[in-house]
N, C-alpha and C positions, 0 to 999 in steps of 0.2 A: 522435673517435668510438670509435675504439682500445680507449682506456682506460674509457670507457662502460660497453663492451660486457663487456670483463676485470671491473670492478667487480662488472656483474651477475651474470656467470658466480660469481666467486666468493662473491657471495650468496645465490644458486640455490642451491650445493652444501649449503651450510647447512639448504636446506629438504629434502634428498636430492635434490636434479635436476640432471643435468648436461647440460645440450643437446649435441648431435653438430654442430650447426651453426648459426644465425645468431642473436641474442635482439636483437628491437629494444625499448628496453628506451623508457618512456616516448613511444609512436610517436605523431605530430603525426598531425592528421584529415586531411590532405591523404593523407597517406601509407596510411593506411587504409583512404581511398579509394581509391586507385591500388592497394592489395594485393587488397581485396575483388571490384573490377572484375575485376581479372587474374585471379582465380580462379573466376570466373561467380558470385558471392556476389551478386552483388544489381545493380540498376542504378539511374544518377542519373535521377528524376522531376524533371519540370518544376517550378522555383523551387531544384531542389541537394540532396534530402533525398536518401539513402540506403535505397532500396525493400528489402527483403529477405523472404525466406520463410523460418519454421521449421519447415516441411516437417507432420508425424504433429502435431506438439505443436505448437496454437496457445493454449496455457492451460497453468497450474500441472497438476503432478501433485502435490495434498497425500497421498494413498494410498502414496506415493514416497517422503517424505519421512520423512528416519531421526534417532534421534540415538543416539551411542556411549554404550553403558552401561559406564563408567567409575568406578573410586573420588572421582574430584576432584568428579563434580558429580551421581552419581546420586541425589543425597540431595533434590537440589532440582531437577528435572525431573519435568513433568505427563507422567508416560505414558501412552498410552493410544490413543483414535484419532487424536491430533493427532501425537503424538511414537513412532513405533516403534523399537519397542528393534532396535539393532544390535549384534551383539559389536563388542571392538577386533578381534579376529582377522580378523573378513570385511573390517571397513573398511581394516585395514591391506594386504588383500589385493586389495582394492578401490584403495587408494590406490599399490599398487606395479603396477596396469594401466594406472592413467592414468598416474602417472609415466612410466611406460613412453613412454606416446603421446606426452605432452610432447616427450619428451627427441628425440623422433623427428624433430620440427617444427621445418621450418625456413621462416621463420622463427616463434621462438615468440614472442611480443608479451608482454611484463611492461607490468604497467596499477600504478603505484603513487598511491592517494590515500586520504582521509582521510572516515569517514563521521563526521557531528558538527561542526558549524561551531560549537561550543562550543570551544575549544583544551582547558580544563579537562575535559570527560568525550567527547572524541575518540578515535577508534579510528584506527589507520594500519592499511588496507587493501592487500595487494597480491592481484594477480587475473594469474594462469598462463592464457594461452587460445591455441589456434594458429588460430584465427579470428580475419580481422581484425575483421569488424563487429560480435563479440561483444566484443571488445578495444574498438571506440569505443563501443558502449553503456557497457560500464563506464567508460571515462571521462567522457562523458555525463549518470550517473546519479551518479560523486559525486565528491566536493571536492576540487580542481586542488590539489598543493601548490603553491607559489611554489617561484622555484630552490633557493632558499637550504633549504627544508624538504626539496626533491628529495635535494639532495646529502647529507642527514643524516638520510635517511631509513630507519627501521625500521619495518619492519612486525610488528603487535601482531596480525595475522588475514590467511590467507592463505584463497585459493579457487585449487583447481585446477582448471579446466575442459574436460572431453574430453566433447564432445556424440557424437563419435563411438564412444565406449567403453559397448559396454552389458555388464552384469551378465549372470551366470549366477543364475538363482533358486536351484537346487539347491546352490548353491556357494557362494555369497555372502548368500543369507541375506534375497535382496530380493525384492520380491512379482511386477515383471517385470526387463526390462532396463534399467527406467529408475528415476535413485535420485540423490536429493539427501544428503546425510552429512553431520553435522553433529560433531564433536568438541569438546567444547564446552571441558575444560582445553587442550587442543592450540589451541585458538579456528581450526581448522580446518576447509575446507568441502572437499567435491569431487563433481561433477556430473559425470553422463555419461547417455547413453543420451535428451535430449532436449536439440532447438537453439531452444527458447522462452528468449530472453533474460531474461525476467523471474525464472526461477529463480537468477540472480544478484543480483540486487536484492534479493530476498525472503530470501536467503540471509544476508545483511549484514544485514538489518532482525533475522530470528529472533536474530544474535550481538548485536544491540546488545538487543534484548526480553532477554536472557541479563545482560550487561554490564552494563548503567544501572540495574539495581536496585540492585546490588550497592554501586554509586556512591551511591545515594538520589538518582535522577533516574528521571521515570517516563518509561516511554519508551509510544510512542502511535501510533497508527494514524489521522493525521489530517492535515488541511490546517490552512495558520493565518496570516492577515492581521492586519495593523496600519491603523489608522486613522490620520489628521493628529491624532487629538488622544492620540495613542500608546497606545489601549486596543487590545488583542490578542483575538482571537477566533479559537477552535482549532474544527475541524468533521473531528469523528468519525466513520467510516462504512465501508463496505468498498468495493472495486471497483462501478462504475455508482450509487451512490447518490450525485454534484453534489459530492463533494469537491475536483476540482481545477475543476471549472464554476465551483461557488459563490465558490470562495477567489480567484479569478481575477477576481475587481471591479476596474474601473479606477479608484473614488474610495478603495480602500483598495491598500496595500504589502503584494503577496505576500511569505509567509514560507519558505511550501514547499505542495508539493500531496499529500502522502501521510505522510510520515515525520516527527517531532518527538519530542524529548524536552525535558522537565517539570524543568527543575532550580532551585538554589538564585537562577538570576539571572534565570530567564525560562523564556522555552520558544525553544528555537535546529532548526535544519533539519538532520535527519540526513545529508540528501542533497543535490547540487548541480545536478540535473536534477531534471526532470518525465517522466512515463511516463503520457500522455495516450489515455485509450481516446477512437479516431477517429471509429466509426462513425456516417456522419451529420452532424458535424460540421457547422459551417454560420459559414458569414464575418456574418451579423447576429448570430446568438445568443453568440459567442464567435469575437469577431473574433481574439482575440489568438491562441491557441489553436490556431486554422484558420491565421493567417499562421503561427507556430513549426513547424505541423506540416509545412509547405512550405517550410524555408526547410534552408539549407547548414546541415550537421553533423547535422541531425537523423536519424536512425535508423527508418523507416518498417515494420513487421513487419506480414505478410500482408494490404496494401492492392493494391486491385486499381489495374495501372496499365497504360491501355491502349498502344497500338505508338504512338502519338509521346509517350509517355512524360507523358500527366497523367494526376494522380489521379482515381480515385474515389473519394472517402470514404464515396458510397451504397452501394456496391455488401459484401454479406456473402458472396461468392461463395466466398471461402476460410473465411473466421468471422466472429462477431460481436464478437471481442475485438481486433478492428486496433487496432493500439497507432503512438504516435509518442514516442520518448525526443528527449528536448532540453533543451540549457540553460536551468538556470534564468531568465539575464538574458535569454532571448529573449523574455520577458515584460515587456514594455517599463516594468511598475510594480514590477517584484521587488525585491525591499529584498536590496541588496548584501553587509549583515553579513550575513543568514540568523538575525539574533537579535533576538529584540526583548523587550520585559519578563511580566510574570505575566496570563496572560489576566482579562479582566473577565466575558467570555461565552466556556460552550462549552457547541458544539451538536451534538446527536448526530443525524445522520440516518441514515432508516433510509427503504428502497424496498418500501413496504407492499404488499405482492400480492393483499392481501386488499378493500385500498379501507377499511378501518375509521378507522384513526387519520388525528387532525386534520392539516392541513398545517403547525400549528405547537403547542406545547403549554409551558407554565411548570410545571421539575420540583424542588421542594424536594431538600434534600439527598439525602435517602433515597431519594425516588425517582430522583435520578440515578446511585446505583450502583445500583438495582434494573433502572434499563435497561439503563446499564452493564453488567451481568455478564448481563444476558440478550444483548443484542448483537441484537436482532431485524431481520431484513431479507429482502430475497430472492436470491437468489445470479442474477446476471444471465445471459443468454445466453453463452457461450464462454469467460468468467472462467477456469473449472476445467472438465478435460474430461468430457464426456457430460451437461453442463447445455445443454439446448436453448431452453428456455423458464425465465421467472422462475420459481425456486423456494423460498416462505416457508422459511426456516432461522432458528437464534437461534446467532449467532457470538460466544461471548462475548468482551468487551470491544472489540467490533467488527474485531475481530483474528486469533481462535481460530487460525486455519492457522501465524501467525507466535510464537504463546507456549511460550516453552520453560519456562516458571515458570508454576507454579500460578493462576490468575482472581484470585481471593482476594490476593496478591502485588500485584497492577495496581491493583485495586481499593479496599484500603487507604489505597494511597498516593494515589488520586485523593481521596478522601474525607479526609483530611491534608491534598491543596492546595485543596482548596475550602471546608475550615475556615479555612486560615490567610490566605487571600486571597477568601475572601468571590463567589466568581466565580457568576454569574448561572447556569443551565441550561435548556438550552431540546432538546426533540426533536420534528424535524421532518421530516414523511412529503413525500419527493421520487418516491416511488409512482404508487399509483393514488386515484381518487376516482370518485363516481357509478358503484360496482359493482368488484367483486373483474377481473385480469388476464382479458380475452379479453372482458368484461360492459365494464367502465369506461372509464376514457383514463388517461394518465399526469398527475401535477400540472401545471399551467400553471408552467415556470419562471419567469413575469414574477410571479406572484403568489409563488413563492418567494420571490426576491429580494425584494419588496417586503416581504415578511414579515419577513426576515433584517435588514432594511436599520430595519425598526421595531424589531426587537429589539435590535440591535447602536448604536443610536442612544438609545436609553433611550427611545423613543417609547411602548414598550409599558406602561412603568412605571405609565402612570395610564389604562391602558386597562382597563376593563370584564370582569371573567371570569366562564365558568361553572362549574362542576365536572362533570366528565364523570363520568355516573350506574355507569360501569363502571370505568375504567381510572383515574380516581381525581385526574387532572392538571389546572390550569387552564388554561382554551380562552377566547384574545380571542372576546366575540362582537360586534367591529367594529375592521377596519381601515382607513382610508383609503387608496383606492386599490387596493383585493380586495375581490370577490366575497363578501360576508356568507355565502352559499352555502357557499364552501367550508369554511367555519369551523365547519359542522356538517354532517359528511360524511355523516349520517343523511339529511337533505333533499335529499343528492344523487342517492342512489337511488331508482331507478321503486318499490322494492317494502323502505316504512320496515322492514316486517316482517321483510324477509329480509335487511337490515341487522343488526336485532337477534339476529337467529340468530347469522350469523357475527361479531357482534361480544362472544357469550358462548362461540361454538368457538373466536376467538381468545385472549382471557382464558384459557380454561381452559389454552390451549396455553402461554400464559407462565406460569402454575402450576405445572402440568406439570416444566416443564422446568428452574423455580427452585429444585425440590425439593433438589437435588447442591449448592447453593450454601448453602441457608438455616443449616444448622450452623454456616459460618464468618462469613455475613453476618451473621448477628443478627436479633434477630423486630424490631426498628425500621426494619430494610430488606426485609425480608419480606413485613412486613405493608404497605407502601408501595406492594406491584405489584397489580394488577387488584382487586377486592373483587366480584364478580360472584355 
């Protein structure tokens, strides 16, 4: 253990950090348990999970999120509202407080692994945090080296983590005390001033969105299973729109539930966990899911758990974003490489607030970057702070918070892999239907899945279409085993009429809003979105 401890020490100093006292450097989840406990950090629920609270922050702060305007990469960073500009100066002044805290921590826990289960466009990750149960989230959320990688391990991106460190705005240059920083030649992260685990996850996501272009991999915001007959299906979307629901089939091999990049050999799993929103949850609709989320190692954020220690997964009494981080293989179907070959189908979904678009639709090439780079959705309940209710938003590339590179960049190169691989497109509304959010209900996910399960099986190929008189896409009008009904969300509504209002305010809104893109997309994907 000794000599461990000495190694890390002396690869610490390398980053400027030199601990005053213990570094437990790759710490076992038993151990993290035992830290976390002793420190009142959370308590074990019934079935082993690791309950914990992140107090003010139950949701990203994108408003927060900075990147360093630096010579090496300012040339190729979207600024704007997604990317605020930070000097080196504040960050480095920002990075010698947390430093500071680090160094203070005893113990401080070193998390060393790998995002990219590709070996060829992997990143080595190391994560600084003096929390333990933020310490086993990151090991949680990505890829274990084996020993042999341990002992030879460099790290190519480092995160320093002080949730207890806030910023001075006057000083530091940030909007409050709370601030993600991203350095993008240093491939640098440091977080303070919010204990929302997930601003570590998403941190790693923006440096590989950064990374894997540069590689000629497209990196992506999505879930992705494999079939028995090895056809790959990747499902686009943001937070609450049935990404890790839908990809979590038990007659198909999960790939991953959120993170993937697009390279020369496939599409492979950025991450090695899943980051599962709870609320609700239910042992029939997602048996698997519901058992992970209750079982040893898993990472449990703001669930309510009463005094003999079981969950609620109904209960929003802290937020709507209760989250469960957990290994991948706790998924009893998850495909153990995390790689699998060139998708045949990808499907963008999107959680329609409006009630308009079909629950499933066939999008020709053009129109798949047309929805692409609109990203249309609705930002669900507690995702991001101060969303209470669904809010219609267009995220481009269903990503928007995590792009450090221009739409246009992603977008390209999706349009290159769906030239060169021929891959089917499909977008499909896991929303609302029969009236816009508070008038409607949400989709039936049984008729999802069925939908997903026709398309994904070539069922659809010789089905029957119509063209949607607005939005311009083919709409099955019959599937076996759904509801004919849904397939024309106009006959779902009490009042066809006020269908067709809102389904020319929504049109106009993706016009709108494709207007910033149309220069670099071209009038052949331009002209592809609404005709209204």
């Amino acid at each position: 253990m000794a000599m461990t401890i000495t190694r890390t020490y002396d690869t610490l100093v390398h980053h400027g950090v030199e601990p005053a006292g213990t570094v437990c450097w790759h710490p076992s989840t038993a151990l993290l348990y035992e830290h976390a406990l002793g420190r009142g950090d959370g308590r074990i629920a019934e079935g082993g999970p690791l309950a914990v609270d992140t107090g003010a922050f139950t949701g990203r702060s994108p408003k927060d999120k900075f990147v360093v305007v630096e010579p090496g990469s300012e040339d190729r960073i979207w600024w704007g509202d997604i990317n605020h500009r930070l000097s080196e100066e504040h960050f480095d002044g920002l990075r010698a407080r947390v430093v500071a805290h680090l160094e203070a921590q005893s113990p401080l826990y070193v998390v060393d692994a790998f995002a990219g289960a590709d070996p060829a466009h992997r990143v080595a990750v190391r994560v600084l945090t003096g929390s333990p149960y933020h310490a086993l989230f990151s090991k949680t959320m990505f890829i274990d080296p084996d020993p042999s990688e341990l002992l030879e391990f460099q790290p190519q991106a480092l995160v320093l983590h002080a949730p207890e460190v806030e910023a001075v705005p006057a000083e530091d240059g940030t909007r409050t005390g709370t601030f993600v920083a991203f350095h993008p030649t240093r491939t640098e992260v440091i977080v303070g001033g919010t204990f929302y685990a997930g601003e570590i996850k998403k941190s790693i996501f923006t440096v590989m969105n950064d990374r894997l272009p540069l590689d000629g991999v497209l990196p992506m915001h999505c879930s992705a299973n494999v079939g028995d007959d090895g056809k790959v299906a990747v499902f686009f979307g943001l937070s609450g729109t049935g990404k890790t629901t839908l990809s979590a089939d038990p007659n198909r091999s999960l790939i991953g539930d959120d993170e993937h990049g697009w390279g020369p050999t496939g599409v492979f799993n950025i991450e090695g966990g899943c980051y599962a929103k709870v609320i609700c949850l239910s042992a029939e609709v997602e048996p698997e899911i519901f058992l992970a989320a209750q079982s040893y190692g898993t990472v449990l954020e703001n669930v309510v758990i009463d005094e003999r220690g079981v969950v609620d997964l109904t209960s929003d009494a802290k937020t709507e974003n209760t989250r469960a981080a957990y290994k991948l293989e706790r998924i009893a179907n998850a495909l153990p490489a995390k790689r699998a070959g060139h998708p045949s189908a990808v499907v963008m979904l999107t959680a329609d607030a409006f009630g308009i678009l079909p629950p499933i639709a066939r999008l020709t090439r053009d129109q798949a970057l047309f929805y692409f780079l609109s990203g249309f959705t609705a930002k669900l309940a507690g995702t991001e702070i101060g969303v209470k209710e669904p809010q219609p938003t267009f995220s481009t590339c269903f990503g928007a918070p995590f792009l450090p590179q221009p739409p246009a960049v992603y977008a390209r190169m999706l349009g290159q892999k769906l030239d060169e691989h021929g891959s089917a497109v499909w977008l499909v509304n896991t929303g609302w239907t029969g009236g816009s959010y508070g008038e409607g209900h949400r989709m039936p996910i049984q008729a999802t899945r069925r939908l997903l399960h026709a398309a994904l099986s070539g069922e659809l190929a010789g089905a029957d279409y119509r063209v949607d008189g607005v939005f311009g896409f083919d709409v099955p009008t019959e599937v076996p085993g759904v509801d004919s009904a849904l397939l024309d969300p106009r006959s779902t509504w009490g009042d066809p009429a006020a269908y067709d209002t809102k389904a020319l305010e929504l049109a106009a809104m993706f016009t709108a809003n494709f207007e910033k893109f149309a220069a670099d997309a071209g009038p052949a994907v331009t002209a592809a979105g609404p005709q209204a």
